[in-house]
C-alpha positions, -999 to 999 in steps of 0.1 A, spaced: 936 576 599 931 584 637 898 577 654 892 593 690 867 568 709 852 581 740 834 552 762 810 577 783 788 547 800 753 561 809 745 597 796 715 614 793 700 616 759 700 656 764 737 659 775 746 636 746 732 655 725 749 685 733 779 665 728 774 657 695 762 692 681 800 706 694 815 677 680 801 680 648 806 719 647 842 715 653 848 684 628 835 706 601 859 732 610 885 704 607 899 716 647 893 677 657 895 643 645 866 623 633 854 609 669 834 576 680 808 580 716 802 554 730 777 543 756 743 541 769 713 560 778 685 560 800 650 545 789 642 574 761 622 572 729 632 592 699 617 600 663 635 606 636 624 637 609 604 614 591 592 594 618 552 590 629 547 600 664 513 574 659 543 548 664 542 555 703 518 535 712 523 536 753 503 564 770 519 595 776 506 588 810 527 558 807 553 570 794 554 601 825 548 574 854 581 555 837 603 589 834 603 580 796 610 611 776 603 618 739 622 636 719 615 644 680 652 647 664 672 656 630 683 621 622 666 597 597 645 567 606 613 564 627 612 557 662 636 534 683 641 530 720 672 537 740 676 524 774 702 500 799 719 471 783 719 490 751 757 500 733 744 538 716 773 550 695 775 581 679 801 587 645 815 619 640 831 615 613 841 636 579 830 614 549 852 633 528 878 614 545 861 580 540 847 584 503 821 604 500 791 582 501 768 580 527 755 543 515 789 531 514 791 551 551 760 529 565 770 493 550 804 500 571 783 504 602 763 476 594 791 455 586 811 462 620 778 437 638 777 412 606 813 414 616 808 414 655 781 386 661 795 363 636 834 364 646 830 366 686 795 354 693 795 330 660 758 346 649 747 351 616 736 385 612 723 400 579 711 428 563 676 436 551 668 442 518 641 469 524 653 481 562 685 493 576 697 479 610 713 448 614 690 419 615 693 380 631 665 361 612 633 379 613 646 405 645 666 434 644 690 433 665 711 468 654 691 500 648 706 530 623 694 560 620 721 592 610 721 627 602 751 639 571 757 677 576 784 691 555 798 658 549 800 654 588 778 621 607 760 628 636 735 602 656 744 564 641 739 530 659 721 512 684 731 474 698 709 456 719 729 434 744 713 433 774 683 458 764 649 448 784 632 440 749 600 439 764 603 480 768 598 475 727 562 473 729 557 512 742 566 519 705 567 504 665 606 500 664 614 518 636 579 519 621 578 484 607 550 463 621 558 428 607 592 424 625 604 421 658 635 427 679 662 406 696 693 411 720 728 396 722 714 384 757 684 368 744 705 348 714 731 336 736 712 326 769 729 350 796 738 386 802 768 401 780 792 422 801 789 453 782 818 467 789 836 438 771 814 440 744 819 478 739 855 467 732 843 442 705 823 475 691 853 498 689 878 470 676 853 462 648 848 497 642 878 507 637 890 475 617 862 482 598 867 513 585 904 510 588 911 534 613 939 534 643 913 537 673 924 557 702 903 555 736 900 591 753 878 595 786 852 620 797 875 650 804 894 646 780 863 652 758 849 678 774 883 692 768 881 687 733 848 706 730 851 737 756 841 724 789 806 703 803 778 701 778 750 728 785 729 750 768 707 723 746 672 722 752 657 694 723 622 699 723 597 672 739 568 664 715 543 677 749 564 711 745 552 734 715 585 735 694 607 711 685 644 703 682 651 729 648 668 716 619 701 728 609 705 736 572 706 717 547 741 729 523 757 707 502 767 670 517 741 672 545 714 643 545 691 621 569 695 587 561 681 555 580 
């Protein structure tokens, strides 16, 4: 099986969001091929469907002076930070092609870092037994959070490489209060290029889930999905509605 890989570098959170909604319309018409994003995202903090927006605890004075938005999103999970230094990738991918079971679905993401740290960076990196992510002794170091509509993945996977971990404390990653985070940067003593890392993600990716990995670029995307991104508005939690949820049908779940 083919996987399409597009390595954007920095996006907004909004555009890539657009992205994803036209990717995941089309893969569930079956016009494209499952399809990896790649790349990284200015400082933003978003909250899953379950998530508790008490778990933002910088000021949204803050927050404004910093040009930190919120957004309140259809994934699972809590909250989680995005910002520089940070590999974001984003699975489109039919699970009806894989098999059909969205736990299977997140060990595989899980087990591209196990696979990652411990093969190029010779980490040890675990799972949890009562919270998704990746984790490197007490820290998380890989956040998950995704969205199953129709059998079709949307959001996925966050990496910390060079992420400014202090940025951490505007929020309770991912709800849990007795853990902390960590960075490839901060467990091996220097700054990672990222660009070769986001090679070592979309090798282990696809070797992973044993797929032939093809790179595309940017226009080629936009290609793929009608043209530039526009017309998403996700809701801020300051704004009075947010972000609405799709349906529900069969083979559509939030899972973190």
């Amino acid at each position: 099986m083919r996987l399409l890989v597009a390595k954007l570098q920095t996006v907004e959170y909004q555009e890539s969001l657009v992205i994803q909604q036209k990717l995941l319309m089309l893969r569930q018409q079956g016009a494209i091929e499952d399809t990896l994003l790649l790349l990284e995202h200015p400082p933003v903090i978003t909250i899953g469907r379950g998530g508790d927006e008490a778990h933002v605890v910088a000021s949204p004075q803050f927050l404004k002076q910093q040009d930190v938005p919120i957004y309140k999103i259809n994934r699972g999970g809590d909250v989680t930070y995005h910002g520089p230094g940070q590999i974001v990738g984003y699975p489109v991918m039919d699970l009806r092609q894989q098999t059909r079971d969205v736990h299977d679905f997140i060990r595989k993401i899980e087990e591209v870092f196990i696979r990652l740290l411990r093969r190029d960076y010779g980490i040890t990196a675990t799972r949890d037994a009562e919270h998704r992510g990746v984790w490197v002794g007490g820290s998380k170091i890989v956040a998950v959070g995704c969205a199953i509509k129709r059998w079709v993945s949307m959001h996925g996977f966050a990496f910390n490489v060079n992420t400014r971990l202090e940025n951490f404390a505007w929020i309770i990653p991912c709800g849990i209060h007795d853990k902390g985070v960590t960075s490839l940067q901060d467990l091996v003593g220097r700054p990672c290029n990222v660009a070769e890392v986001t090679d070592q993600v979309c090798y282990h990716f696809a070797d992973t889930f044993q797929m032939q990995s093809d790179v595309i670029g940017r226009a080629e995307l936009y290609q793929m999905i009608g043209g530039e991104p526009d017309g998403y508005s996700p809701a801020k939690l300051d704004q009075s509605k947010y972000e609405s949820a799709e349906r529900h049908g069969p083979g559509s779940y939030d899972y973190a």
